[in-house]
C-alpha positions as CSV (number, residue, x, y, z in Angstrom):
1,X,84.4,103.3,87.4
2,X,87.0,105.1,89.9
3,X,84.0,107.4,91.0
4,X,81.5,105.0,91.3
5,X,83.8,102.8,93.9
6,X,85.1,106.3,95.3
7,X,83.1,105.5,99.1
8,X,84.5,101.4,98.8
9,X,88.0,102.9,98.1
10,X,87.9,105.1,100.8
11,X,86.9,103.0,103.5
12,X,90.0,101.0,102.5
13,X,92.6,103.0,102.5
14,X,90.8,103.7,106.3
15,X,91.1,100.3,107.2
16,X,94.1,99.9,105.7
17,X,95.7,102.4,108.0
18,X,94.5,101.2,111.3
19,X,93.5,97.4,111.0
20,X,95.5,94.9,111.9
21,X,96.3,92.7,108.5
22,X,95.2,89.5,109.7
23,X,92.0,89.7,107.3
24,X,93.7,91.5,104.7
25,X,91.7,94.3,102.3
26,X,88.1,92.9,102.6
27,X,87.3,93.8,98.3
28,X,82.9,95.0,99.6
29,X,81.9,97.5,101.9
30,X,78.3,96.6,103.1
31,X,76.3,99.5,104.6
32,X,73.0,98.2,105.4
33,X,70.5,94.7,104.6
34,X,67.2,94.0,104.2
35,X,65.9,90.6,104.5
36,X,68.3,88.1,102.2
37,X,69.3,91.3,100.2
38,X,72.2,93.5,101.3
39,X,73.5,96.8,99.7
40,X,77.3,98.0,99.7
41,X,78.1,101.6,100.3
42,X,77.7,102.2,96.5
43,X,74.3,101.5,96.5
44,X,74.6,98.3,94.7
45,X,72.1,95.6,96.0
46,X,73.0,92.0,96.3
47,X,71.3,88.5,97.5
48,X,73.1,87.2,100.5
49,X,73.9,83.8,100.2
50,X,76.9,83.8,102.9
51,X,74.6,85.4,105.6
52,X,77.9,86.5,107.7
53,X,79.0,82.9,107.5
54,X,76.2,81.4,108.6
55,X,75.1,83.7,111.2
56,X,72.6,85.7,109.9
57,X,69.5,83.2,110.1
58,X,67.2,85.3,109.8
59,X,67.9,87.7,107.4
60,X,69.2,91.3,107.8
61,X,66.7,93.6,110.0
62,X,64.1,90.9,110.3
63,X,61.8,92.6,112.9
64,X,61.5,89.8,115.4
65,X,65.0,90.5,116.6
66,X,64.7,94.4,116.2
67,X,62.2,94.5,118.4
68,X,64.0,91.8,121.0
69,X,67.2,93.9,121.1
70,X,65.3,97.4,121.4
71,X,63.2,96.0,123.9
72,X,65.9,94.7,125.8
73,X,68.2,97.4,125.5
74,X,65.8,99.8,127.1
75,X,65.4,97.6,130.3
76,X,68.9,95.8,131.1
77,X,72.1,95.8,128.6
78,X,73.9,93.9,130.9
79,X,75.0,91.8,133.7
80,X,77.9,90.1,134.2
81,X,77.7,86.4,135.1
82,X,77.5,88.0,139.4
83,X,73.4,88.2,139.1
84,X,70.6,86.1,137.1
85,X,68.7,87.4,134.0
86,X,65.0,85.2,133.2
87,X,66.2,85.9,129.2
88,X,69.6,83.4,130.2
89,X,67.6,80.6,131.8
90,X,65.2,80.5,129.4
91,X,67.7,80.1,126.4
92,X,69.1,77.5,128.4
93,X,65.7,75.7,128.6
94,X,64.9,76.4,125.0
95,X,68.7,74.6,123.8
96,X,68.3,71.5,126.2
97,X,64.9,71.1,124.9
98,X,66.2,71.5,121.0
99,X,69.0,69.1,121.8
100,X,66.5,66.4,123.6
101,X,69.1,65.1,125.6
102,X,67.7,64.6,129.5
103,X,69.9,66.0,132.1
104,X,71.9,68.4,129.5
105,X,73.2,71.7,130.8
106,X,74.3,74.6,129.3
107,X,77.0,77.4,129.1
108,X,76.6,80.5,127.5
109,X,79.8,82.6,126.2
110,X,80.1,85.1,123.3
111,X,81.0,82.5,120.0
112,X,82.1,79.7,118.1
113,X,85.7,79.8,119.7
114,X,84.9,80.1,123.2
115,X,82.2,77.5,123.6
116,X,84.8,75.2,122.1
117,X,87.1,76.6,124.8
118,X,84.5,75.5,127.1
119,X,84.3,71.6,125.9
120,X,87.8,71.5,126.2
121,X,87.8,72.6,129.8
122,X,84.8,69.9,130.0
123,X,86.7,66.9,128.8
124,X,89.9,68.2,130.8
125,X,87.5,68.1,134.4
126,X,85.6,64.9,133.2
127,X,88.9,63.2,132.9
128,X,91.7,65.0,135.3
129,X,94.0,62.1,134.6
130,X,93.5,62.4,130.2
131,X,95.2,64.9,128.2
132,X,94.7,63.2,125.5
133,X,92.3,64.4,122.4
134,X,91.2,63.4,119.2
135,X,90.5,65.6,115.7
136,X,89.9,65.2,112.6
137,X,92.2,66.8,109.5
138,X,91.0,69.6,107.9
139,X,88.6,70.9,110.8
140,X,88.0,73.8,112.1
141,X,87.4,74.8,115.4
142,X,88.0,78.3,116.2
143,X,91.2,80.5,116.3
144,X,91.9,80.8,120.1
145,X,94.7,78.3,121.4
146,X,92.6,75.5,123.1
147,X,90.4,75.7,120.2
148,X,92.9,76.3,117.6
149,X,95.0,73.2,119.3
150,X,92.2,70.5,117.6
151,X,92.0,72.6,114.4
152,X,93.2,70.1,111.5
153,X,95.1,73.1,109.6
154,X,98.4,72.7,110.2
155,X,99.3,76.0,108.4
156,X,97.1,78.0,110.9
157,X,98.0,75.8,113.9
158,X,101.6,74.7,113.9
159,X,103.0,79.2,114.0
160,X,101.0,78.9,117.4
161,X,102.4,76.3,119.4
162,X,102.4,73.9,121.4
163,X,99.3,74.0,123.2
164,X,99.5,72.0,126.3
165,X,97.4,68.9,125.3
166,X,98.5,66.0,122.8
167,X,96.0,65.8,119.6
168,X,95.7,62.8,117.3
169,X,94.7,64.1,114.1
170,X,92.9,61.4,111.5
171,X,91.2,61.5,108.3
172,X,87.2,62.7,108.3
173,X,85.3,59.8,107.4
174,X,87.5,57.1,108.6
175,X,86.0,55.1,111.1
176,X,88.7,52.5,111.4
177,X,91.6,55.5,111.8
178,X,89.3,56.7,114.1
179,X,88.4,53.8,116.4
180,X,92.3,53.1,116.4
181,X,93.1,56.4,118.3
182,X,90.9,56.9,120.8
183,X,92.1,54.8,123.5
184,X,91.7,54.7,127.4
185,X,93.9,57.5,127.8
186,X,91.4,59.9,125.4
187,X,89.8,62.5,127.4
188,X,87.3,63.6,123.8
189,X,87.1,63.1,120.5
190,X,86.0,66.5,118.3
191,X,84.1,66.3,115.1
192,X,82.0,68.6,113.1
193,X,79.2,66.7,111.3
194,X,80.0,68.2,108.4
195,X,83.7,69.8,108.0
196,X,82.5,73.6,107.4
197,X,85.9,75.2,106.8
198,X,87.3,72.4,104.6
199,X,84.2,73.2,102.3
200,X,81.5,71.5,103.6
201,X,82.1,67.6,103.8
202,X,79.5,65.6,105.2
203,X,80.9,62.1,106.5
204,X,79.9,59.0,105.4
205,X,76.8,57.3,106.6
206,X,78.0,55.5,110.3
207,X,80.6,57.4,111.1
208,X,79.0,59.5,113.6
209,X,77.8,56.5,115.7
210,X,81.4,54.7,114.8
211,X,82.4,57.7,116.8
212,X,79.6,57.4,119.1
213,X,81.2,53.8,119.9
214,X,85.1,54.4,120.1
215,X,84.0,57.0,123.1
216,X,81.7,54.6,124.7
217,X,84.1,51.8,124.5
218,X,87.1,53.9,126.2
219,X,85.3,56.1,128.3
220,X,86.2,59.3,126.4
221,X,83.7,62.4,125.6
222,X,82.1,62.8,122.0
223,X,82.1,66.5,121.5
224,X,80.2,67.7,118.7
225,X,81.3,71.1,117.2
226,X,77.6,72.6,115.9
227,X,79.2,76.2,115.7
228,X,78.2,76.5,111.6
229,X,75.9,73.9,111.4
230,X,73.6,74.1,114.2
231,X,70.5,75.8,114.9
232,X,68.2,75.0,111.8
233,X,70.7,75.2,109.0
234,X,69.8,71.5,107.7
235,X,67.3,71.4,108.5
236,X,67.7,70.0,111.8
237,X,67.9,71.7,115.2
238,X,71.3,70.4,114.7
239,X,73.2,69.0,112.3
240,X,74.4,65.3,114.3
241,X,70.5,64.7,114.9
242,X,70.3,63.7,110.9
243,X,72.2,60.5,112.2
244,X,70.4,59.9,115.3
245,X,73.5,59.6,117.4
246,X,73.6,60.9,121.1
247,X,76.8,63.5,122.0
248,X,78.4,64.1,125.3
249,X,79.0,67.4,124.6
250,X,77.8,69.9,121.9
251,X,78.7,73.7,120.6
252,X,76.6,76.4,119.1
253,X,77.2,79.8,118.1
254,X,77.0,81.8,114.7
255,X,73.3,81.3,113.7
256,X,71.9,81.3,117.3
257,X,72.2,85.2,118.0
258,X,71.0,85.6,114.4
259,X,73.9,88.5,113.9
260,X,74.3,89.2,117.9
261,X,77.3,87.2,119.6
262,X,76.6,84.2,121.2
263,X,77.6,81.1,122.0
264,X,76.6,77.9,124.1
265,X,78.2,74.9,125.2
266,X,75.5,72.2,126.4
267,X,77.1,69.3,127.9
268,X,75.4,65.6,128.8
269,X,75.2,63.0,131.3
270,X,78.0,62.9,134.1
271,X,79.4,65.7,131.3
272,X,77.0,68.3,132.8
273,X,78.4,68.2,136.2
274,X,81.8,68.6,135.4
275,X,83.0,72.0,135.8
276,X,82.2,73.9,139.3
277,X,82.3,77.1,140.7
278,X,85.2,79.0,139.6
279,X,86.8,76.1,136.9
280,X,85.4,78.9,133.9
281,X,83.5,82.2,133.2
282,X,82.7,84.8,130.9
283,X,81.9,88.3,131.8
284,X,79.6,88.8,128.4
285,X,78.6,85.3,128.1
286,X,74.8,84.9,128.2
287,X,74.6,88.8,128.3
288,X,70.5,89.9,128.3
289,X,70.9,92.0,124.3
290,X,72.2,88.8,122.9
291,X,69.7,86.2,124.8
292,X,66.9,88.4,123.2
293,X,68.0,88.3,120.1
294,X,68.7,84.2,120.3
295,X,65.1,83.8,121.8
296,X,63.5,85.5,119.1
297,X,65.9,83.5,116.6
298,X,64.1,80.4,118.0
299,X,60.8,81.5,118.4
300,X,60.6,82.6,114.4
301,X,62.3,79.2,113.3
302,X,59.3,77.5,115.5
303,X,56.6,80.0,114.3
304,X,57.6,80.0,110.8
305,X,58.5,76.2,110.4
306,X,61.5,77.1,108.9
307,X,63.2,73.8,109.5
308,X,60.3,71.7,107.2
309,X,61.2,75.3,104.4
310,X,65.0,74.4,104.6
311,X,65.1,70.8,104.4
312,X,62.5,71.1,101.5
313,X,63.8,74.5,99.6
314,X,67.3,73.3,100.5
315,X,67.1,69.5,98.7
316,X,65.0,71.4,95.6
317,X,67.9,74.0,95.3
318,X,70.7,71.1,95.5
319,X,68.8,69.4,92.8
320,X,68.3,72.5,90.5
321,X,72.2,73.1,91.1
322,X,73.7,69.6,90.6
323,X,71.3,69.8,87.1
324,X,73.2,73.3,86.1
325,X,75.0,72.7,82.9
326,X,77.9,74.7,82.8
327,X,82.0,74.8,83.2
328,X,83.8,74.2,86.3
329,X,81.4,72.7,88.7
330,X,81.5,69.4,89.2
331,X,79.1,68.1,92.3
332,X,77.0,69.8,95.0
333,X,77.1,68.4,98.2
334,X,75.9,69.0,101.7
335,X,72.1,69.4,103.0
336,X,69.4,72.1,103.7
337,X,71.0,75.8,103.2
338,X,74.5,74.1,103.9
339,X,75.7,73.5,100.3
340,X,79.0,73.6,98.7
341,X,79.3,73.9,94.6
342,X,82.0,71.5,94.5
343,X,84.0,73.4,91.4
344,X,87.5,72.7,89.9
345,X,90.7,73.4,91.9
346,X,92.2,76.8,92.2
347,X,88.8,78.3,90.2
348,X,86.7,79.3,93.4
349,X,88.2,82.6,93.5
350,X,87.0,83.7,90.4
351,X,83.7,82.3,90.4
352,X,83.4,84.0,93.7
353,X,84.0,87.3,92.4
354,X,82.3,86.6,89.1
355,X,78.9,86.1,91.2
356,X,79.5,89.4,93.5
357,X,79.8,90.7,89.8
358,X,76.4,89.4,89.2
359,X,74.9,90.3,92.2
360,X,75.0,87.5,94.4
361,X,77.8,86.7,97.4
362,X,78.9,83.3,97.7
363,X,82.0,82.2,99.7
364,X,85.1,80.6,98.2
365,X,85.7,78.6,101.2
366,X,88.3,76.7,99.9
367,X,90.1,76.3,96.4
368,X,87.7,73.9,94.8
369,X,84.7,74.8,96.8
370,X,81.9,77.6,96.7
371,X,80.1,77.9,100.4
372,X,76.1,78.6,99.8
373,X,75.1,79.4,103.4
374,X,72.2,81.8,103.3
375,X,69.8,83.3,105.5
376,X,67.0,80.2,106.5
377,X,64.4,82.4,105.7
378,X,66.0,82.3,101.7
379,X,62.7,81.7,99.6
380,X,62.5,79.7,96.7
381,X,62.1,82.3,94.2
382,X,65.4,83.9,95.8
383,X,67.6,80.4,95.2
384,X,65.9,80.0,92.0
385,X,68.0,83.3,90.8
386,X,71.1,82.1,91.5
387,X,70.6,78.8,90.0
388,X,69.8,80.7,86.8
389,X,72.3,83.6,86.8
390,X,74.7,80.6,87.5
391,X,75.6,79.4,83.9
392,X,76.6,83.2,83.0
393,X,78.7,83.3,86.0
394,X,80.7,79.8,85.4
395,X,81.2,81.3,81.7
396,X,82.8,84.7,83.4
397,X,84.6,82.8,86.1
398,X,86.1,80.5,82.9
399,X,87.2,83.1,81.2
400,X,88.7,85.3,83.9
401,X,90.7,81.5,85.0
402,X,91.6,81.5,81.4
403,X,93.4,84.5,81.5
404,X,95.2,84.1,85.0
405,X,96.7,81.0,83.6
């Protein structure tokens, strides 16, 4: 075993001596993918079910965005937000035209963090005199400090502040907590239509347009943080469009760039027009390498209807899951190829490793939740594995709980 894990061990002693420790020791070393399968740099091959939390959409390699980033990187790497590329405006046209929102225009900036960086600055210029901002507990909206200052984990927020606006934070799902503190002093309220982080929560039904109506009653912004659910994931160009309800402001990032960085902020109605020149910048943000790569993301969802395949292959897998009988899980929740094995507390960990074991990564995203976020282009066949290897890996995860305790 020691030789076999010789090339894992070495990397982290490597990483061990330079890295910072705000990951830790990561326990897999990946060297290269292929499709939904990934190998680690002992050669052992696994199906991705994490896809870089939820970033890879398309697989590992797919050819569509091989070719986009080749192609691009041969005729303009970069160009700093000083001069126009055509490969910018047109992912701006393609994300107004998947949100369907009239008017909507659009920011581009490297991820998850900074196009919530950008909303904020968006609420703050819609509403000079507000300061003001609602959140829900248990969210997660990036680890900068504007974005960090509306995350609902106290243990990752509080070491960092104070962050220079006041946040309200209320339970997810509670429309009447909610309604009670926006007021007209509220510049935005921020939501995720599903908590991601907190193990993938979806709301209950109304609550999105309970929050759609606090904001319209007080004047303040509904920003909708898309970062891990948008683009395609359930099926949906985004996630809030399941409910039919209307945002001020949205962010994407993670599966748009399909493994490049990216991010957008697309902002709505008297929203759009609030920052000007000079309120906000990025010098990578819409650079031509990862517009490629997010144009061919789109065009293969549109080409190869992989919305229609994840709403379909995602309910049939949440089905086949939920009808698993084994130890330790007790529901399955979420939609399309968001899911979360809702399992028993403090046993995610070991059901985590017991599937890397197996040959599968899954992501114990919190302690009585298992993340399933694959590639969109995850097939059937490929789900269907895990569903049956996942009876022998609840019996390993038992026993391995059984003797930790």
């Amino acid at each position: 075993m020691t030789e076999t894990l010789a090339a894992t061990a070495a990397l982290q002693e490597r990483w061990d001596a330079v890295m910072m420790r705000n990951y830790g020791t990561p326990t897999l070393a990946l060297a290269h993918g292929a499709g939904c399968r990934v190998w680690d740099v002992e050669g052992r091959d696994y199906l991705d079910l994490v896809a870089g939390i939820a970033v890879s959409a398309l697989g590992h390699a797919h050819p569509a965005i091989v070719e986009a980033v080749t192609s691009q990187v041969r005729r303009l790497a970069h160009t700093s937000n000083l001069y126009i590329h055509a490969d910018a405006v047109r992912l701006a046209e393609r994300l107004v035209a998947a949100l369907d929102v009239p008017g909507a225009r659009v920011f581009l900036c490297n991820d998850g963090a900074t196009a919530n960086e950008a909303a904020v600055k968006v609420a703050l210029r819609a509403h000079p005199d507000r300061r003001h901002f609602v959140a829900a507990e248990k969210s997660f909206h990036g680890r900068t400090l504007g974005a960090l200052a509306l995350t609902g984990k106290a243990a990752i927020r509080e070491p960092f502040a104070p962050f220079g606006v006041d946040v309200t934070f209320v339970p997810y799902g509670d429309a009447d907590a909610l309604r009670e503190a926006v007021t007209p002093t509220t510049a935005a309220v921020f939501l995720e239509p599903t908590l991601g982080e907190a193990g993938v929560v979806p709301p209950p039904d109304g609550y999105l347009a309970a929050a759609r109506t606090a904001c319209d009653n007080t004047g303040a912004l509904l920003v909708l943080d898309e970062v891990q659910g948008g683009i395609g994931r359930t099926g949906a160009w985004f996630a809030h469009q399941h409910a039919g309800v209307a945002p001020d402001v949205v962010t994407v990032a993670k599966g748009l760039g399909g493994g490049l960085p990216i991010g957008a902020c697309l902002a709505t109605g008297a929203a759009a027009d609030a920052l000007q020149k000079g309120d906000h910048g990025s010098t990578f943000g819409g650079n031509p390498i990862s517009c490629a790569a997010a144009l061919a993301v789109l065009d293969v969802i549109e080409q190869d209807q992989l919305l229609q395949h994840v709403r379909e292959v995602g309910q049939q897998w949440a089905g086949a899951l939920a009808a698993v009988d084994g130890p330790l899980v007790t529901d399955v929740r979420g939609r399309g190829f968001w899911l979360a094995l809702v399992v028993e507390e403090g046993s995610a960990g070991a059901i985590e490793t017991a599937a890397r074991e197996a040959g599968f990564l899954v992501n114990a995203v919190a302690p009585d939740a298992i993340r399933l976020a694959p590639p969109l282009t995850l097939s059937s066949a490929e789900a269907d594995t895990f569903t049956a290897a996942l009876p022998t890996i609840l019996d390993a995860a038992t026993r391995a709980v059984s003797v930790g305790s």
